[in-house]
NUMI-157653 format. One record per residue: residue in one letter; z, y, x of N, C-alpha, C in turn. Coordinates in Angstrom, 2 decimals. Atoms other than C-alpha are relative to their C-alpha. Layout:
BEGIN
- code_n.zz_n.yy_n.xx_ca.zz_ca.yy_ca.xx_c.zz_c.yy_c.xx
- A_Z_Y_X_Z_Y_X_Z_Y_X;
...
END
This chain:
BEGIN
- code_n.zz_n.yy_n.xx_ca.zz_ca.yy_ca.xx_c.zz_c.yy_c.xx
- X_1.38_-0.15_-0.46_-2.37_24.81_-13.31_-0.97_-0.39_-1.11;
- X_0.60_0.17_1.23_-4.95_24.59_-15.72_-1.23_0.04_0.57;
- X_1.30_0.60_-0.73_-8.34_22.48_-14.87_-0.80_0.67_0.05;
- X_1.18_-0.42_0.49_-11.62_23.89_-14.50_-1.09_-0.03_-0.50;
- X_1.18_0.52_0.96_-13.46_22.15_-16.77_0.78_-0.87_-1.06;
- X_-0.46_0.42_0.80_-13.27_20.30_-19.60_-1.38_-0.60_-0.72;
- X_1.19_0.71_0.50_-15.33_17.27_-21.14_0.32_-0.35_-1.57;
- X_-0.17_-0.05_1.40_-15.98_17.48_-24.80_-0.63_-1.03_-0.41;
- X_0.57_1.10_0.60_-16.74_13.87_-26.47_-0.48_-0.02_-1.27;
- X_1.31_-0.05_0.84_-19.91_14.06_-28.67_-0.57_-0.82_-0.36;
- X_0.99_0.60_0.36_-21.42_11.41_-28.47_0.03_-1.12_-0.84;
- X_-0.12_1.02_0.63_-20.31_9.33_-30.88_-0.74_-0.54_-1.24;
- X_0.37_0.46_1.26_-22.05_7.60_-33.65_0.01_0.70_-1.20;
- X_-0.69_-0.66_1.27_-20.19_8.90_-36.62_-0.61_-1.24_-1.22;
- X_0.32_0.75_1.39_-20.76_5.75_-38.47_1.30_0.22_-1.23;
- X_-1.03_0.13_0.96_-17.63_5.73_-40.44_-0.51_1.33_-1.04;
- X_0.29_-1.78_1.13_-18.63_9.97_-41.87_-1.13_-0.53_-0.93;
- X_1.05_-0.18_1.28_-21.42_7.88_-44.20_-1.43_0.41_0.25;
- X_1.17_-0.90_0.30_-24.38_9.82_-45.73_0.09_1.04_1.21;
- X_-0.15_-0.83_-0.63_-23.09_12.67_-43.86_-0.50_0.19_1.31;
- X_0.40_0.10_-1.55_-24.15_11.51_-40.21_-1.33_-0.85_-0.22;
- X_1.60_0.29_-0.22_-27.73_10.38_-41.47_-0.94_0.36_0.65;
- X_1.14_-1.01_-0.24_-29.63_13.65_-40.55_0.99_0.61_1.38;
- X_-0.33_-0.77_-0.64_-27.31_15.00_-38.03_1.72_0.01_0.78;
- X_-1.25_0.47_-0.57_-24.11_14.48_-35.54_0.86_0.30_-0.47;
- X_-1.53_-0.62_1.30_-20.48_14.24_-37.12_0.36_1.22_1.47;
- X_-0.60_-1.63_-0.44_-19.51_17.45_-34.37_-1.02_1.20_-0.58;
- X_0.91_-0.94_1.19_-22.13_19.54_-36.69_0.36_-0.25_-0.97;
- X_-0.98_-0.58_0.96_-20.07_19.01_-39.26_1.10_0.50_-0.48;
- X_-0.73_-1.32_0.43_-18.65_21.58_-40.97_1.51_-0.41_-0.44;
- X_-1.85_-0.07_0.73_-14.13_22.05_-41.78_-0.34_1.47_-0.21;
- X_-0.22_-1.77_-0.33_-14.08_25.46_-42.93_-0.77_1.04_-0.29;
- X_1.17_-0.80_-0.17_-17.38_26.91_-42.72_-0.24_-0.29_1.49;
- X_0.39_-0.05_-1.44_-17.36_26.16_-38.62_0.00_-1.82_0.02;
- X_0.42_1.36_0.06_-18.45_23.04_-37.30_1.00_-0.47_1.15;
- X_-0.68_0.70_-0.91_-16.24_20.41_-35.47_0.04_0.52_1.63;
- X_0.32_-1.13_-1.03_-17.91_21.75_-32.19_0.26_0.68_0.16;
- X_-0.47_-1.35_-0.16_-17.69_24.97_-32.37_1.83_0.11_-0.31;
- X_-1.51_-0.09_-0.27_-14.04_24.34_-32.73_0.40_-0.74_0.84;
- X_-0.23_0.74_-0.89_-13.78_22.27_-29.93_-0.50_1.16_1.03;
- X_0.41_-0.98_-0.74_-15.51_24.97_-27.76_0.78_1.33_-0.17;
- X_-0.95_-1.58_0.04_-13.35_28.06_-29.15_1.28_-1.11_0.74;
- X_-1.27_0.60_-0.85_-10.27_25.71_-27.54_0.30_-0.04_1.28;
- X_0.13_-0.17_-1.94_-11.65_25.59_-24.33_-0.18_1.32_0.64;
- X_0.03_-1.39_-0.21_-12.73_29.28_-24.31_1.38_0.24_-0.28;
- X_-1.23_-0.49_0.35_-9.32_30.08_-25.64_1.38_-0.50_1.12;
- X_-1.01_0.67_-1.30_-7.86_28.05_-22.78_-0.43_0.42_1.60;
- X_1.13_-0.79_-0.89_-9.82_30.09_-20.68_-0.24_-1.66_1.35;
- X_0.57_1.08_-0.56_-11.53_26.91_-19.11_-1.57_0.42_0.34;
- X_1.22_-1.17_-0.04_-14.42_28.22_-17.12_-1.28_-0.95_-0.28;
- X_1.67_1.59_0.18_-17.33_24.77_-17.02_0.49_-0.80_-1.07;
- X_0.14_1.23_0.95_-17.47_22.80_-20.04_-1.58_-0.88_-0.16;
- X_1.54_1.14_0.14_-19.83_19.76_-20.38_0.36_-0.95_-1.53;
- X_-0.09_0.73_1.65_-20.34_17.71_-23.81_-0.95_-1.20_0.29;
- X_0.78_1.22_0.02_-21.84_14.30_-24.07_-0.77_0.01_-0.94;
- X_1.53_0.05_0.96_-24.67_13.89_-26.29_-0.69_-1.57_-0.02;
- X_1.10_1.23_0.34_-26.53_10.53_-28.10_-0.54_-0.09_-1.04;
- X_0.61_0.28_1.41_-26.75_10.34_-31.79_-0.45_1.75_0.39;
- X_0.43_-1.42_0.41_-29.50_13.50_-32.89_0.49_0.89_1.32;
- X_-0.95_-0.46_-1.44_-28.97_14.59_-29.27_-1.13_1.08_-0.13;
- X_0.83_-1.13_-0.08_-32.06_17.24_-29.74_0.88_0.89_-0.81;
- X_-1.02_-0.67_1.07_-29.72_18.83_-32.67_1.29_0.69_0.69;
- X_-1.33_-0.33_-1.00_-26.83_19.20_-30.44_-0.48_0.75_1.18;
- X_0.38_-1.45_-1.11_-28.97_21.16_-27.41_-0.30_0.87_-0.75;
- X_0.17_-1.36_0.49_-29.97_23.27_-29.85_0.77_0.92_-0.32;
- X_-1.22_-0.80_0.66_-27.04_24.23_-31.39_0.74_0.47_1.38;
- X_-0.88_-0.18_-1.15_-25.47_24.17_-27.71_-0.31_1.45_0.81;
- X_0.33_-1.17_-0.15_-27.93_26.61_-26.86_0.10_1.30_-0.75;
- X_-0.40_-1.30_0.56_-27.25_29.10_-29.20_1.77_0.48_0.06;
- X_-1.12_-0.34_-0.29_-23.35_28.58_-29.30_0.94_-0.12_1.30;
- X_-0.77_0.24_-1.01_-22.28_27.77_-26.04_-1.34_-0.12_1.26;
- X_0.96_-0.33_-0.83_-25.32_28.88_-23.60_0.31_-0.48_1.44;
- X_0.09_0.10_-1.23_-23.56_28.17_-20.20_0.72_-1.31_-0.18;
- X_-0.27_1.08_-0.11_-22.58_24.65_-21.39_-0.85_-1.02_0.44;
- X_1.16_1.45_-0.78_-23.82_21.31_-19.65_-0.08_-1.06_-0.48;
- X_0.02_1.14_1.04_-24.92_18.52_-21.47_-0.27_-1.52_0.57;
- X_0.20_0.47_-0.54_-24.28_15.56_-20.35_-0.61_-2.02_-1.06;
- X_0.69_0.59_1.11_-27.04_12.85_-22.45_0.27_-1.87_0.56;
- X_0.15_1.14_-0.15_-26.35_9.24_-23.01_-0.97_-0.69_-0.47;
- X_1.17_1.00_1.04_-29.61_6.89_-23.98_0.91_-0.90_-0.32;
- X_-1.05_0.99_0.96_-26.70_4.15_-24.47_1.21_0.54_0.43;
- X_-1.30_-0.45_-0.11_-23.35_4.46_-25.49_0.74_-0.47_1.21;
- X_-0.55_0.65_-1.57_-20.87_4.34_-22.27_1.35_0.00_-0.73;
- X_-0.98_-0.18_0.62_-18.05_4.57_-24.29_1.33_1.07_0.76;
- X_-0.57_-1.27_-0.64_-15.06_7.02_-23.27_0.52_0.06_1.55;
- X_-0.05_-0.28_-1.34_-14.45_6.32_-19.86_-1.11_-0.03_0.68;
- X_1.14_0.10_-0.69_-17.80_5.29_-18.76_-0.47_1.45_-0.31;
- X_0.57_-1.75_0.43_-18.81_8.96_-20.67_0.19_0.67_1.10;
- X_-1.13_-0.74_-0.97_-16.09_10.34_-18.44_-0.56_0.09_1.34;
- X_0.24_0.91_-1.43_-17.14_8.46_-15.30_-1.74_1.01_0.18;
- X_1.21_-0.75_-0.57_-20.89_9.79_-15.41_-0.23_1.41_-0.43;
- X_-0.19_-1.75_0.58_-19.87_13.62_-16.34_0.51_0.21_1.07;
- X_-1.06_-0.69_-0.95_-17.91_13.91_-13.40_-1.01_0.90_1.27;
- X_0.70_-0.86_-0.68_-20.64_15.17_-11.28_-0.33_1.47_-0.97;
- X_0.02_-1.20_0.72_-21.25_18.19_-13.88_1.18_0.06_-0.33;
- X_-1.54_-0.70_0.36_-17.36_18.64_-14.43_0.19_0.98_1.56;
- X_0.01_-0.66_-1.45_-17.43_19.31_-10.50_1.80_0.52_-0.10;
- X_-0.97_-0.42_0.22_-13.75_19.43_-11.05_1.08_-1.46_0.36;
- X_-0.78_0.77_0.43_-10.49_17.56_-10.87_1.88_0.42_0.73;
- X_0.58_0.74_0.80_-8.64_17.09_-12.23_-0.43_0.87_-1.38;
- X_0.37_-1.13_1.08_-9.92_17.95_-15.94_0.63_-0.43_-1.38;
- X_-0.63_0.07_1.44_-9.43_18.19_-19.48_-0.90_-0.67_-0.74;
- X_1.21_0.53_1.11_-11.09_15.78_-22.19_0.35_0.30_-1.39;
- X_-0.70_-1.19_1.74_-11.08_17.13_-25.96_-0.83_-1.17_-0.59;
- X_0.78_0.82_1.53_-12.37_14.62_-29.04_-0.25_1.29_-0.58;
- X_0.81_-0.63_1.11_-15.08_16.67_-30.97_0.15_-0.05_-1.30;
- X_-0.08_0.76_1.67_-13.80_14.90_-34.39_1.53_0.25_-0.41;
- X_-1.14_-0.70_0.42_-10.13_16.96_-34.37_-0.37_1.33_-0.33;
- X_0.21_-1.32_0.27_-9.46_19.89_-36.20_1.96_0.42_0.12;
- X_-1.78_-0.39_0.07_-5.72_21.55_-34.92_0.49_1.28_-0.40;
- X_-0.57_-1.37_-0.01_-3.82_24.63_-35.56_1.47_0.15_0.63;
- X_-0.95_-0.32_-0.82_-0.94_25.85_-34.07_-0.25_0.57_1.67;
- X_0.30_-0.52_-1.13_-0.70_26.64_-30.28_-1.36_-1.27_0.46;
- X_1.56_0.57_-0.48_-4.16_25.52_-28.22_0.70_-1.51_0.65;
- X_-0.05_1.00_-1.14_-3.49_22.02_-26.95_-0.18_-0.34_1.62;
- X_0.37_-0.15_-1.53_-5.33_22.75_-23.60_1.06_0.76_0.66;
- X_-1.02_-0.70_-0.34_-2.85_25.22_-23.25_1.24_-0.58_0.42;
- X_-0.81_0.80_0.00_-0.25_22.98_-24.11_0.52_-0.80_1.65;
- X_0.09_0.87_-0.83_-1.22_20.51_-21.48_-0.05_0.42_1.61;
- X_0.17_-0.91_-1.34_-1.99_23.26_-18.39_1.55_-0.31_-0.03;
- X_-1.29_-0.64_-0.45_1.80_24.28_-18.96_0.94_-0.93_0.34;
- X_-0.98_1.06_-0.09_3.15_20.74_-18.93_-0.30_-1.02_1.37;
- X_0.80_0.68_-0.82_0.65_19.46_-16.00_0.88_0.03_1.35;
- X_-1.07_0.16_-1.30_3.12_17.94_-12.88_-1.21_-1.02_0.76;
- X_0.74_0.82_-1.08_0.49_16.45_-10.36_0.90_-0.44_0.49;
- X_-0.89_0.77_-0.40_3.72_15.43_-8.71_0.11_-1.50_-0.27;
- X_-0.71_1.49_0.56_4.50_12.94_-11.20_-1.10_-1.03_-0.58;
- X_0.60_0.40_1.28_1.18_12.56_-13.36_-1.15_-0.17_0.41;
- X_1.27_0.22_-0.33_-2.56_11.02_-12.81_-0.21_0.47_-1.40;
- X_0.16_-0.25_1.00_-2.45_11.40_-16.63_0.81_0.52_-0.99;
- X_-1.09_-0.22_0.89_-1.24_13.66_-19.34_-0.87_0.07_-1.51;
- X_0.73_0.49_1.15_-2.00_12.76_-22.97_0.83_1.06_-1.19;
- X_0.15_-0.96_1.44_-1.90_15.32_-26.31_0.69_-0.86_-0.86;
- X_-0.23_0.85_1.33_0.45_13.45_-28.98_0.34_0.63_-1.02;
- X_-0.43_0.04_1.46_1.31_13.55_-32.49_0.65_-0.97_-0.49;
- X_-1.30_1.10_0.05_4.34_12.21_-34.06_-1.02_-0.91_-1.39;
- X_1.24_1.14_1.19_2.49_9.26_-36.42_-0.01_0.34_-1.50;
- X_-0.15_-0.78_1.68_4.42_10.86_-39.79_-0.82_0.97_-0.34;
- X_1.15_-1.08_0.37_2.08_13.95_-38.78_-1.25_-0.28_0.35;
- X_1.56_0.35_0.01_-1.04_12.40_-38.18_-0.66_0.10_-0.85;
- X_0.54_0.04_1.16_-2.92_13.35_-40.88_-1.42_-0.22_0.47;
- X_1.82_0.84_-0.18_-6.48_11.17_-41.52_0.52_-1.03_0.93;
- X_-0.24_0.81_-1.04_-4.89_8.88_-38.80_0.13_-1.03_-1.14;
- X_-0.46_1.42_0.41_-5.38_5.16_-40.00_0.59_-1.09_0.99;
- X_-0.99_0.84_-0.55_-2.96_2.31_-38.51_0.77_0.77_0.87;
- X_-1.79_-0.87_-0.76_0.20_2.93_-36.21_-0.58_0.45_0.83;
- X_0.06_-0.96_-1.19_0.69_5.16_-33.36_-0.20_-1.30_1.09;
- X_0.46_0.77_-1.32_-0.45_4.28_-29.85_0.93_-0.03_0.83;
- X_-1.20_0.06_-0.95_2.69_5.10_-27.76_0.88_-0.06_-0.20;
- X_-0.79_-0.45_-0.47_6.03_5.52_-27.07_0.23_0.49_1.14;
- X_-0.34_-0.65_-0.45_7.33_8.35_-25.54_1.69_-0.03_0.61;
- X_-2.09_-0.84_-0.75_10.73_8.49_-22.93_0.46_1.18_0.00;
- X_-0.15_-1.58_-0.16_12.68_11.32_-22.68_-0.55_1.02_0.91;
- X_0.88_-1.06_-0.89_10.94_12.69_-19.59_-1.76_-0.18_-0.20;
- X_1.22_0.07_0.43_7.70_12.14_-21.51_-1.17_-1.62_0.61;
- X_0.80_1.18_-0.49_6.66_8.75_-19.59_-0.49_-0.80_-1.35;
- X_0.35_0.99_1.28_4.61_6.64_-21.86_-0.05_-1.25_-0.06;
- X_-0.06_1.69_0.11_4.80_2.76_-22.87_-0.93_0.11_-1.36;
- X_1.07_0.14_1.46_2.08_1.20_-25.20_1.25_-0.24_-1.64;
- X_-0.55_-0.44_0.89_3.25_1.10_-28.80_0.68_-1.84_-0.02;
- X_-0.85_0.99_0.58_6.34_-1.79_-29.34_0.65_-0.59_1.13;
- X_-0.62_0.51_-1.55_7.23_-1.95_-25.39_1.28_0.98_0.16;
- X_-1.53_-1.30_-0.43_10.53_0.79_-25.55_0.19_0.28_-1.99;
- X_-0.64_-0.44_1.45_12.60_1.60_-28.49_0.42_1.60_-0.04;
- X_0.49_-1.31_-0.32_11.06_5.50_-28.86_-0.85_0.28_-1.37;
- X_1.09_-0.36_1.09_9.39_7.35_-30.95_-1.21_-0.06_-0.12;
- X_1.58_0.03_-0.21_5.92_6.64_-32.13_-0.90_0.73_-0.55;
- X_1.31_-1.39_-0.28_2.91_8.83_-31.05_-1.21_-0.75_-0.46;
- X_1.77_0.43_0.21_-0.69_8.65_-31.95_-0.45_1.55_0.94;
- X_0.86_-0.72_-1.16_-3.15_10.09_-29.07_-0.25_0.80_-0.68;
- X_0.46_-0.66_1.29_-4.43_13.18_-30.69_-1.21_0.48_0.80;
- X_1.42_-0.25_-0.48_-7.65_13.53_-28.46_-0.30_0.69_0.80;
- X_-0.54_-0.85_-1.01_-6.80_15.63_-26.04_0.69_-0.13_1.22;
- X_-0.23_0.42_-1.24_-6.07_14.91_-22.07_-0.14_1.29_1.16;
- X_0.06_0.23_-1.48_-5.64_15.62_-18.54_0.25_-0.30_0.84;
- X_0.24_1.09_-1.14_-6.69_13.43_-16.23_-0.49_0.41_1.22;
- X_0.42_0.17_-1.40_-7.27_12.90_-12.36_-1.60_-1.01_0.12;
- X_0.96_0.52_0.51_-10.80_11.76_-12.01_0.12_-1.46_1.19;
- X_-0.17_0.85_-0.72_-9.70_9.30_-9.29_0.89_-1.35_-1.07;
- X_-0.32_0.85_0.91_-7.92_7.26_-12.35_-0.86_-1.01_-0.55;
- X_0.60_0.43_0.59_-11.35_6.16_-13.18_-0.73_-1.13_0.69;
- X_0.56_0.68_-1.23_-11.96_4.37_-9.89_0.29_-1.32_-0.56;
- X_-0.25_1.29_0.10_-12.40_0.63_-9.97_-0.14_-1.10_-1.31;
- X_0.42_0.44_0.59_-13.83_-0.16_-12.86_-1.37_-0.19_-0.10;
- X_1.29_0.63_0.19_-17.17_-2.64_-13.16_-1.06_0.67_-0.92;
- X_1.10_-0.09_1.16_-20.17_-1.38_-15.02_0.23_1.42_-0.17;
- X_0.25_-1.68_0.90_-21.07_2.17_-16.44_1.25_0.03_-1.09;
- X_-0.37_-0.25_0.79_-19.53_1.03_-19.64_1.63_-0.30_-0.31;
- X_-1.53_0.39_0.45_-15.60_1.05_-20.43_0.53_1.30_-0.70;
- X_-0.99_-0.61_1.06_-12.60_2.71_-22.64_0.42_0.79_0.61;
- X_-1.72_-0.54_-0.66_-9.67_4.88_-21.31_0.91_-0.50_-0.37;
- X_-0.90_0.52_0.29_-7.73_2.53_-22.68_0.49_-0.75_1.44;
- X_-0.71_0.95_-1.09_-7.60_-0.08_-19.76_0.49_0.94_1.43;
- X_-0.11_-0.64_-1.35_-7.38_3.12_-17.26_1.40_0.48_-0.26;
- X_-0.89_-0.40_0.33_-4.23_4.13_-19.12_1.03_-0.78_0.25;
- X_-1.32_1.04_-0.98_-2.76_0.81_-18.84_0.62_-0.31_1.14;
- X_0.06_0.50_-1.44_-3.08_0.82_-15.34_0.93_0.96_0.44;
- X_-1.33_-1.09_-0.07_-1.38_4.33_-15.34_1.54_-0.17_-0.27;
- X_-1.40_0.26_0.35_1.74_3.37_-17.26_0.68_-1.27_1.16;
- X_-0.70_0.75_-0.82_1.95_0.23_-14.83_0.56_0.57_1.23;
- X_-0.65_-0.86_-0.95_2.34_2.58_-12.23_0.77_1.07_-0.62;
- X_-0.37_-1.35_0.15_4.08_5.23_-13.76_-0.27_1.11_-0.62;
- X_1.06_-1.59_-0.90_1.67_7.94_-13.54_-0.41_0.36_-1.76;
- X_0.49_-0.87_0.92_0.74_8.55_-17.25_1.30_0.41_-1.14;
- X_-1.13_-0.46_0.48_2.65_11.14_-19.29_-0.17_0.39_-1.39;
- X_0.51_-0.76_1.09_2.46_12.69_-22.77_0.98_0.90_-0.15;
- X_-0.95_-0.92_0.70_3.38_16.10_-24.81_-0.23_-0.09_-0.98;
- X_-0.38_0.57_1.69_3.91_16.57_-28.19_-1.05_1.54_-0.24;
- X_0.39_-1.36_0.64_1.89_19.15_-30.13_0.81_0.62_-1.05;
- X_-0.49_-0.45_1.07_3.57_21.32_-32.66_-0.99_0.62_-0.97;
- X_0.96_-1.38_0.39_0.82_22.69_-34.75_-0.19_-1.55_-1.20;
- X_0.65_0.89_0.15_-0.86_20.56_-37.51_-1.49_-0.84_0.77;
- X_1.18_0.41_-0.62_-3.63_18.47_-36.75_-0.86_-1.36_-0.66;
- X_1.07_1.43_0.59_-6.23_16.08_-38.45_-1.05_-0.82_0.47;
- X_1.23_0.65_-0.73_-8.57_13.47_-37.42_-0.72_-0.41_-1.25;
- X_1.53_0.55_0.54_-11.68_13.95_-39.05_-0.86_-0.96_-0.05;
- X_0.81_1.11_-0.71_-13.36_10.70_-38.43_-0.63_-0.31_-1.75;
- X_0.68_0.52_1.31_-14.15_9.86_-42.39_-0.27_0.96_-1.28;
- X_0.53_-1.35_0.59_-15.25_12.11_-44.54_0.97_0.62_-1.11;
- X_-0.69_-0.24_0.97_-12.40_12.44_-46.89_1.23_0.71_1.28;
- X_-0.76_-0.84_-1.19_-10.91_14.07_-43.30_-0.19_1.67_-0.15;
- X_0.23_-1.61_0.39_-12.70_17.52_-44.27_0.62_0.36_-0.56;
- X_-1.17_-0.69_0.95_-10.82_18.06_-47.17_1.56_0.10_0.40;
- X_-1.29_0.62_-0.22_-7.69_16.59_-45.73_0.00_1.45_1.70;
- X_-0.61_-1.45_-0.81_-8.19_19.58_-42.39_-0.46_1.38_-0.94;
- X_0.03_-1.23_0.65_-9.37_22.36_-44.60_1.38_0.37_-0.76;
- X_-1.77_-0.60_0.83_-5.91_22.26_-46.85_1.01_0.24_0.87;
- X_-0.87_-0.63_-1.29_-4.23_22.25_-43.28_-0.70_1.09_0.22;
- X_0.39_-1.33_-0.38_-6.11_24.93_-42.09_0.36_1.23_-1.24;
- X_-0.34_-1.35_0.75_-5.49_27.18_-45.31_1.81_-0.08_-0.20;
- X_-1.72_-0.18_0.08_-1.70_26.40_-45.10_0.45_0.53_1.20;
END
């Protein structure tokens, strides 16, 4: 089954990208000739995902504009302060109007098969409140410090040094039940502590991507997905 929406995380700072995120948000910048964005939006179109919403804070006038020209029937959903990624999550869910859905990091650049894709074909509501996008840590490219999980053989996940497994790094990419997000204080929190709560029960799963994939987050990440992308 494959969600009907999908929340694209924008709104981040981009302190680490430098000069670069002075005048203008790190998902407006360019791998390629196309901008972070706009490759985050061909993923979801390509995953034929029909409502997408994007968060918005740093240069958030910059980002409707651009939204309006490249992605016209997208919904923007604006933070005056940061809520960080679950609180993001948490007040999008009325414009996702969905669940459960898909969340994408704006600051990957992948190739190979679509991740969203990926994640529709692997999605067991049976078993799963959460299923998480990995990368084996040798292929993380731009990824600084270790991986975040281990992976069991039927894909259950344990944080990283709790199972003797191979170790994953998140690669930014989800789908989640929006009832996962219940029960947490305040606007502002992670997906980290909602994840923990998953694995204590069970309930969160991961797949593996086969494709490359880079995390752009510092600016020596452009160069580092453009030489993936031309290989």
């Amino acid at each position: 089954m494959t969600p009907g929406a999908v929340m694209i995380f924008a709104a981040g700072l981009g302190t680490r990208m430098g000069a670069l995120t002075r005048d203008r948000p790190k998902p407006l910048i360019e791998v390629a000739g196309v901008s972070l964005l706009d490759r985050a939006l061909a993923l979801a179109r390509g995953a034929g995902v029909a409502r997408i919403v994007v968060n918005t804070h740093a240069h958030a006038r910059q980002m409707q504009a651009h939204l309006a020209r490249a992605a016209p029937g997208a919904l923007i959903s604006h933070e005056p302060e940061l809520l960080e990624t679950g609180g993001g999550l948490a007040r999008a869910l009325p414009l996702l109007d969905a669940d459960p859905v898909f969340t994408l990091n704006a600051d990957m650049v992948w190739s190979g098969p679509n991740p969203l894709t990926v994640l529709a074909a692997t999605w067991d509501p049976s078993r799963m409140d959460a299923l998480l996008c990995l990368v084996p840590r040798a292929e993380a490219t731009g990824h600084a410090g270790p991986g975040d999980f281990f992976a069991a053989p039927d894909g259950a996940l344990a944080r990283r040094g709790a199972a003797p497994a191979a170790d994953f790094v998140y690669a930014g990419a989800q789908i989640i039940r929006a009832g996962a997000l219940a029960g947490h204080a305040g606007p502002v929190f992670s997906l980290n502590p909602v994840w923990d709560r998953l694995i204590a029960a069970g309930r969160l799963f991961g797949c593996v991507h086969r494709g490359a994939w880079v995390d752009v987050g510092r600016p020596e990440g452009i160069a580092l997905a453009e030489a993936a992308l031309a290989r």
